[in-house]
C-alpha positions as CSV (number, residue, x, y, z in Angstrom):
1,X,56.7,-39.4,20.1
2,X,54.0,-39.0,17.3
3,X,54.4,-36.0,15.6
4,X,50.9,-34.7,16.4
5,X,50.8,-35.4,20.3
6,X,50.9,-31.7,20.6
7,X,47.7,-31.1,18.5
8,X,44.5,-30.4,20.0
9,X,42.4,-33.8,20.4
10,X,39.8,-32.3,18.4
11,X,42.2,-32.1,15.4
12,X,44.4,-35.0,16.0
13,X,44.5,-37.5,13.4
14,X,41.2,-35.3,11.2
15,X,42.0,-35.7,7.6
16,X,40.3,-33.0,6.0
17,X,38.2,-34.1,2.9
18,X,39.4,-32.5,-0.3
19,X,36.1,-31.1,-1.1
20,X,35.5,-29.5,2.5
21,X,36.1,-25.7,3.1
22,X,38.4,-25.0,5.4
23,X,37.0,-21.6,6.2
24,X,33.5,-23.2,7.9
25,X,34.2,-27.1,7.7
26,X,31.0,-27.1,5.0
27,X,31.7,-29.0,2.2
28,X,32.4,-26.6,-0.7
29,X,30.5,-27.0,-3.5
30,X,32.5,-28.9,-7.2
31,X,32.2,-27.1,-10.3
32,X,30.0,-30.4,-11.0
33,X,27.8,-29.4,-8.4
34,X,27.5,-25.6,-8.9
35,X,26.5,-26.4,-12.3
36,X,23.9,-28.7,-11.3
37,X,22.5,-25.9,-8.7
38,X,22.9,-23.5,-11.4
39,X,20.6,-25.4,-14.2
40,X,17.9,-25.9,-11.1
41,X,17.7,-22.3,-10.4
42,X,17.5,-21.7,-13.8
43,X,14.8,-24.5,-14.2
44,X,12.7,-22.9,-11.3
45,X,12.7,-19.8,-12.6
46,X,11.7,-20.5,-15.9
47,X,8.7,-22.7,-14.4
48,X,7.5,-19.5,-12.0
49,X,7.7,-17.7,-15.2
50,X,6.0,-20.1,-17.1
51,X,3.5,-20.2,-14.4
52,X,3.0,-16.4,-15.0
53,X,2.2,-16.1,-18.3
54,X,-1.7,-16.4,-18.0
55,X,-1.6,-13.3,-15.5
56,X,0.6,-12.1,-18.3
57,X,-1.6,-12.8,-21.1
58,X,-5.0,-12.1,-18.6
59,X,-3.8,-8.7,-17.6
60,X,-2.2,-7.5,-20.6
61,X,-5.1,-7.8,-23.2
62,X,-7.4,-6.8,-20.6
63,X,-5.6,-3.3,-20.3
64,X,-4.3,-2.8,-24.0
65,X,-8.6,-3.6,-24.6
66,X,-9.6,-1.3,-22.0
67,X,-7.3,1.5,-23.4
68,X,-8.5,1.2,-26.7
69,X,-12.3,0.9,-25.4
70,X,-12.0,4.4,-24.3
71,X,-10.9,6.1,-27.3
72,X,-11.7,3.8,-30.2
73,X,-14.5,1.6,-29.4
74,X,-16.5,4.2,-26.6
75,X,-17.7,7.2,-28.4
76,X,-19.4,8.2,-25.4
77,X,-16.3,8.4,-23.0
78,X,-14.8,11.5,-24.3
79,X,-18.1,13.3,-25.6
80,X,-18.7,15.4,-22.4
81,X,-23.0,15.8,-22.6
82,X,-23.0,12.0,-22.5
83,X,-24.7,10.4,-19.3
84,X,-21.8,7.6,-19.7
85,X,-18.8,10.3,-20.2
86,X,-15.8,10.1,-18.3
87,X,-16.7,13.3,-17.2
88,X,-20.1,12.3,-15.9
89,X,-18.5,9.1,-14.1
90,X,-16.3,11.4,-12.1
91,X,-18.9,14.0,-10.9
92,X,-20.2,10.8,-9.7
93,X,-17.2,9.4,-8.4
94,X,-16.4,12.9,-6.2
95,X,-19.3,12.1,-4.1
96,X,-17.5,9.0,-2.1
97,X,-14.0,8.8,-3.4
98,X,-11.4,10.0,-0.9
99,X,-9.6,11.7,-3.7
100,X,-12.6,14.3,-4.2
101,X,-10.5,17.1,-4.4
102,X,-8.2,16.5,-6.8
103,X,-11.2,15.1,-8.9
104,X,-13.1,18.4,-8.9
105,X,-9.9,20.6,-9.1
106,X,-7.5,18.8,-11.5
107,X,-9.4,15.5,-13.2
108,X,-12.7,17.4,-14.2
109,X,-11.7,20.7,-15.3
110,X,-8.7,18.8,-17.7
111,X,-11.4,16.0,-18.2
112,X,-10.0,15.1,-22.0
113,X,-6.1,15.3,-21.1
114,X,-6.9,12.7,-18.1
115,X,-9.1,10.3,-20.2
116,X,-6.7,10.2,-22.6
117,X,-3.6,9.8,-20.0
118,X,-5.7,7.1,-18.9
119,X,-6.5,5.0,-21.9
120,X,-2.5,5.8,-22.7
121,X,-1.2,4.5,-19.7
122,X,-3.4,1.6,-19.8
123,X,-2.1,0.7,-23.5
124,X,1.5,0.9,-22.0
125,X,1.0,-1.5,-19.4
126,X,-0.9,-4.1,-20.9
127,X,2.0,-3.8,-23.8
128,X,4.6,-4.3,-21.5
129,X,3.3,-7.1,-20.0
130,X,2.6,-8.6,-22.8
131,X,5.8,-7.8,-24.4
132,X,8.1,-8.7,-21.5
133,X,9.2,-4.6,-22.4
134,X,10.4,-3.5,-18.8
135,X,8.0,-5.9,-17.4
136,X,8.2,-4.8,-13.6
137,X,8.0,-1.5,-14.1
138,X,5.0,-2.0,-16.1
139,X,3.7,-4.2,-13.6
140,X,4.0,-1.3,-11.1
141,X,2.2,1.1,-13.4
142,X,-0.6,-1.3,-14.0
143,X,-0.7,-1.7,-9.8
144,X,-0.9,1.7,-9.4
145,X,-3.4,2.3,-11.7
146,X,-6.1,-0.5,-10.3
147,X,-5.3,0.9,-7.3
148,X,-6.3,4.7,-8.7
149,X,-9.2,3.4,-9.9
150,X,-10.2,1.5,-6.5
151,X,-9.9,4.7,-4.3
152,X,-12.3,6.7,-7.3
153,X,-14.4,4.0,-8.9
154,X,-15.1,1.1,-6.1
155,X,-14.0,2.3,-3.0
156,X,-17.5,2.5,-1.8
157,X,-18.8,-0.7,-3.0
158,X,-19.7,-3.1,-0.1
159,X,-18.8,-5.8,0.2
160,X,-15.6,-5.2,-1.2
161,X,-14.9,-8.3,-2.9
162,X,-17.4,-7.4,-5.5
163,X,-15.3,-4.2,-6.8
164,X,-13.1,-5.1,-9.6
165,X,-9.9,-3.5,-8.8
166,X,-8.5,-4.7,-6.3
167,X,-8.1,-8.4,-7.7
168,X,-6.6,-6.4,-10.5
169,X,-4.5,-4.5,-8.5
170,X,-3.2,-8.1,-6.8
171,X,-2.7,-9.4,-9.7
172,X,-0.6,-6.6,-10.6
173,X,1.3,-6.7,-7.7
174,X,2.5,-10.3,-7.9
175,X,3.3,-9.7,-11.7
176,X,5.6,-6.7,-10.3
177,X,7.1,-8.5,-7.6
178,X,7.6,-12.1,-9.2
179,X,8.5,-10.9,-12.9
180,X,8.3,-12.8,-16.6
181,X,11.0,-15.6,-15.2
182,X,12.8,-13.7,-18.6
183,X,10.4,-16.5,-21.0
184,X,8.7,-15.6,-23.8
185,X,9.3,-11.7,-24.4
186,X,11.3,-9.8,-26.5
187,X,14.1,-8.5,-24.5
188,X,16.4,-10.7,-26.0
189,X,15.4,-10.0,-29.5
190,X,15.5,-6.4,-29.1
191,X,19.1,-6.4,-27.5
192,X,20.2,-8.3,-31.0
193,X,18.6,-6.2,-33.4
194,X,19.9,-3.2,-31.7
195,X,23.6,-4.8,-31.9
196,X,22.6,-6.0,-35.5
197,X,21.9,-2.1,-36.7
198,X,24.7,-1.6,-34.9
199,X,22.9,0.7,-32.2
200,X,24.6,-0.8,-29.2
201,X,27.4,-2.8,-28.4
202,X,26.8,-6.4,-27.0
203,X,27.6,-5.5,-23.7
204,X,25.7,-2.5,-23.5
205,X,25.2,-0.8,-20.4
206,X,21.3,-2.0,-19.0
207,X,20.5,1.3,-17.7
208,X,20.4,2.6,-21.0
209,X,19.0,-1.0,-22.6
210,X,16.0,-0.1,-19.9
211,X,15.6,3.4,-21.5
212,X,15.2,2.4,-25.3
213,X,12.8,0.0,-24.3
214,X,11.1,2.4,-22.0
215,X,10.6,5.0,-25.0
216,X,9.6,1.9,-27.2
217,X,7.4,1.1,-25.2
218,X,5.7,4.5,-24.4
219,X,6.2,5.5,-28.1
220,X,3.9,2.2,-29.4
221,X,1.8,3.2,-26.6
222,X,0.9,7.1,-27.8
223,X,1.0,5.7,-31.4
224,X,-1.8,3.2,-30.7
225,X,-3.9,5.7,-28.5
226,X,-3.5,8.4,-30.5
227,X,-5.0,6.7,-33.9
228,X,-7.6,4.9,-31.8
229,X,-8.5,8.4,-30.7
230,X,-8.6,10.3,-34.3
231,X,-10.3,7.0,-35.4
232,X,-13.4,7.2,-32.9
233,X,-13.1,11.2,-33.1
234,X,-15.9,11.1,-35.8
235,X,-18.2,8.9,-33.5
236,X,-17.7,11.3,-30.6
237,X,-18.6,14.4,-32.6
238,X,-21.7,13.4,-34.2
239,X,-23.0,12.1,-30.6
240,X,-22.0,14.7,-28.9
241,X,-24.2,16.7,-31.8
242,X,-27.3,15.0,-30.7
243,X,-26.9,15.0,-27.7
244,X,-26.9,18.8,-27.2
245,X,-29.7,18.9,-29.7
246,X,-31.4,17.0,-27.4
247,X,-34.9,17.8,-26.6
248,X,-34.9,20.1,-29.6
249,X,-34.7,17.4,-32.0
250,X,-38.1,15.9,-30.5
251,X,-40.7,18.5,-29.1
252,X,-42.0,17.7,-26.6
253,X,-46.0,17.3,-26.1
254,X,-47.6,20.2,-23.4
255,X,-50.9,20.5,-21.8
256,X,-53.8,22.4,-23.6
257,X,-54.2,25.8,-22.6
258,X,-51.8,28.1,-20.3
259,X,-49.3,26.1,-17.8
260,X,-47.1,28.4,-14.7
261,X,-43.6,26.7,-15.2
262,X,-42.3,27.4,-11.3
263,X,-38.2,27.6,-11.2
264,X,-37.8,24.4,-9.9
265,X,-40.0,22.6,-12.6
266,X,-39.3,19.7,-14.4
267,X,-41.6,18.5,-16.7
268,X,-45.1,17.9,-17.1
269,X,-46.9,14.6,-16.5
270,X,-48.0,15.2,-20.1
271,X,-44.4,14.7,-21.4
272,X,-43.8,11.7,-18.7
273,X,-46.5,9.8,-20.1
274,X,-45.1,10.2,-23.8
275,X,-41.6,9.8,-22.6
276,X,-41.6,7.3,-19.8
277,X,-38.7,9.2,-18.0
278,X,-37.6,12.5,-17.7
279,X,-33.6,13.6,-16.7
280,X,-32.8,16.5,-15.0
281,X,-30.4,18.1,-12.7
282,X,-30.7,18.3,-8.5
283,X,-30.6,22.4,-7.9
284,X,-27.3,23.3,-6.4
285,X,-29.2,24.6,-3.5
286,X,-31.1,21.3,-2.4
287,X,-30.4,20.3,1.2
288,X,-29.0,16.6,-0.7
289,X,-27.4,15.5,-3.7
290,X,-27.1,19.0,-5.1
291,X,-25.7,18.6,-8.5
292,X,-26.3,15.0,-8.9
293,X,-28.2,14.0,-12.1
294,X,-31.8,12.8,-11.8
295,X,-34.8,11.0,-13.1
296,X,-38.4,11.1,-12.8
297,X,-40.2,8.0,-13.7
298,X,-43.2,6.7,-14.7
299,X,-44.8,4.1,-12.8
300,X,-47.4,1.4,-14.4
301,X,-50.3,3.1,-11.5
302,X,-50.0,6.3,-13.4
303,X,-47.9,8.0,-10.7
304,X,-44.2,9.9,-11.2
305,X,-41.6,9.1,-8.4
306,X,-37.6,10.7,-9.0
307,X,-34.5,9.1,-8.3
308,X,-30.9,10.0,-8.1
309,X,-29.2,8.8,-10.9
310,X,-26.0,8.5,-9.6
311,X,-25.4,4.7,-9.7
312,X,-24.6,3.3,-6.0
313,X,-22.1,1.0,-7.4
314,X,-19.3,3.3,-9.3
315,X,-20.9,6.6,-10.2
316,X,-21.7,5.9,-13.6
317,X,-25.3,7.7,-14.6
318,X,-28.1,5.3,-15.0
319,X,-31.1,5.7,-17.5
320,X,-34.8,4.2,-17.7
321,X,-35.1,0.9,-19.3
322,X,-38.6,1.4,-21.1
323,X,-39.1,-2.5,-21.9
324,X,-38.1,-3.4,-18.4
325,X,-39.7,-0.4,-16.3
326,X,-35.9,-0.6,-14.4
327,X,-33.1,1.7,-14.2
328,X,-30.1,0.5,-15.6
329,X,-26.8,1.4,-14.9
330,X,-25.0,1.1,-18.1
331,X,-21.4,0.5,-17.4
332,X,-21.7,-2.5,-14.6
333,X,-25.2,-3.9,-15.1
334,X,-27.0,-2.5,-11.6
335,X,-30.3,-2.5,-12.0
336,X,-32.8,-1.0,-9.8
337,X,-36.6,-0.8,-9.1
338,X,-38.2,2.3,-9.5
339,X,-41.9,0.9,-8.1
340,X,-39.8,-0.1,-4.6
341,X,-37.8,3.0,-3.6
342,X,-34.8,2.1,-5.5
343,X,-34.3,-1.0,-4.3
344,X,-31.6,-3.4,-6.0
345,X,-32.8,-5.9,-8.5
346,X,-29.2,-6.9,-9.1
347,X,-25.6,-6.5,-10.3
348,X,-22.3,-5.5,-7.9
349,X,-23.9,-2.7,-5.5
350,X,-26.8,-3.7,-2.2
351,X,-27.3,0.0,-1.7
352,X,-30.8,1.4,-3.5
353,X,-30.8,4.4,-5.0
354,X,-31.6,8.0,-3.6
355,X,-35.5,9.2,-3.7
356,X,-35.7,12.8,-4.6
357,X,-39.3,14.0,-3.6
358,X,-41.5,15.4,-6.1
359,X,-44.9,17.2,-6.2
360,X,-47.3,16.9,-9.3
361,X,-49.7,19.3,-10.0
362,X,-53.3,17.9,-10.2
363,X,-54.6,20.3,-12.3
364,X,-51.7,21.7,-14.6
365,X,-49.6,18.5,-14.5
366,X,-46.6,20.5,-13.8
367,X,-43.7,18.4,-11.5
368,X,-41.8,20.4,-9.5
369,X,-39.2,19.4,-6.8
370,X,-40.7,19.2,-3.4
371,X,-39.6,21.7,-0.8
């Protein structure tokens, strides 16, 4: 009898390749092959992180530029009489955002503190993705921050493909959830020179690896906002200077003989025709808009129409372009025509700007808000 005529017929006479695992009947995998498999995953990691490094380099220098652009390059940002201020901006920004009331109760009143967290955090995570410095995390913070600015900024710009944060915001995200692909940071270099000063021992624990690089990172990060700041300090000041000197720095021209000034003027036509434009501020007590910055404007027929000033795009404050008889907002390029209610001559909004009636005097030239 053959010694296996007791065997099941599935296993009789089954020679079991070497390289087969007994546990699953899969063939197991050589050391020749693991280190084949090995060398691809590491080949196809380093191409997805190779294929990351424009985001890198794109969102990176975009937010280390935008950080310093707010306290170095912006002397208007900080200076809180400016129409372009960050304070300005989020006046603006409370009128649509669905984060109003933190806005009015925590971002306005600590309006410097927040600009400056800003332009810091901003710094840190355009360095870090630069760097390769705890690059997910900083991916993370610069996600969270596009989206922060989406829900004040651009939230109410339709369509909303032409607001700018949430591309950033995407961007972000796949940066966060992909990573560098460990190519072309300075992990590596910064684990060896720690060892080399003798800080750390080669097989230092990562947590606290993550933490030095962490407060590297956030140290730079201070360092860089902080001079830019002390740097564009003088800037700020001496606008800031002029512009609360303001309209005492150039007098403006009156009607001959007695004028009545009502409460709720604004200006005379006099001053409109030397000026072009007049700013001023909605009474908290209108029915709309109360608050909001204004303009009244010139028009070429010799008659004075007011707008809102409050750019329909992100809240920014928009001004009178005298060689273009437009308004102009100055931080996105809308541009709007005052002869035609308002209505959009171009740039990322379709909504035209606010009228704010008006009444002009015909005999004393005096404008005063209607109703």
């Amino acid at each position: 009898m053959r010694h296996d005529a007791h065997m099941p017929k599935r296993q009789r006479g089954t020679v079991r390749p070497a390289h087969q695992d007994p546990r699953v009947g899969l063939p197991a995998t050589t050391p020749a092959q693991g280190g084949r498999q090995q060398a691809a995953t590491v080949a196809h990691g380093r191409r997805v992180g190779l294929a990351m490094v424009p985001l890198r380099l794109f969102l990176g220098l975009t937010f280390v530029y935008a950080g310093l652009d707010k306290v170095l390059f912006d002397p208007t940002f900080l200076a809180s009489a400016a129409p372009t201020s960050l304070l300005a901006q989020l006046h603006g920004f409370a009128q649509t955002s669905p984060l109003a009331p933190l806005i009015t109760r925590i971002a306005e009143p600590l309006v410097g503190p927040v600009g400056l967290a800003i332009a810091i955090a901003e710094i840190a995570v355009g360095l870090g993705a630069l760097s390769g410095l705890l690059p997910r995390a900083s991916a993370w913070g610069g996600f969270a921050i596009s989206i922060l600015l989406w829900l004040t900024s651009s939230i109410a710009i339709h369509p909303y493909y032409l607001g700018p944060d949430l591309p950033y915001a995407a961007g972000w995200l796949t940066l966060a959830l992909v990573g560098d692909g460990d190519v072309y940071n300075v992990r590596a270099g910064l684990g060896r020179w720690l060892v080399g000063l003798g800080l750390e021992e080669p097989d230092a624990d990562p947590e606290r690896r993550r933490f030095i690089q962490g407060a590297l990172l956030g140290g730079v990060a201070i360092l860089t906002g902080g001079f830019g700041w002390l740097l564009g300090e003088p800037g700020r000041s001496s606008l800031t200077a002029e512009l609360q000197a303001g309209p005492s720095a150039s007098p403006t021209p009156v009607p001959s003989g007695p004028v009545a000034t009502p409460a709720n003027s604004i200006g005379t036509l006099a001053s409109l025709r030397q000026q072009g434009s007049i700013a001023f501020q909605i009474p908290p007590q209108a029915t709309s808009h109360a608050g909001d910055p204004a303009l009244v404007v010139l028009l070429g027929d010799g008659t004075a129409v007011a707008y809102d000033a409050v750019c329909t795009h992100a809240g920014c404050t928009v001004g009178f372009d005298q060689s273009s008889s437009d308004l102009f907002c100055p931080c996105h390029g809308a541009t709007f025509d005052p002869a035609n209610h308002g209505a959009v001559l171009g740039g990322p909004t379709n909504i035209p700007l606010p009228e704010v009636p008006i009444h002009v005097d015909a005999q004393t030239g005096v404008i005063t808000l209607a109703g």
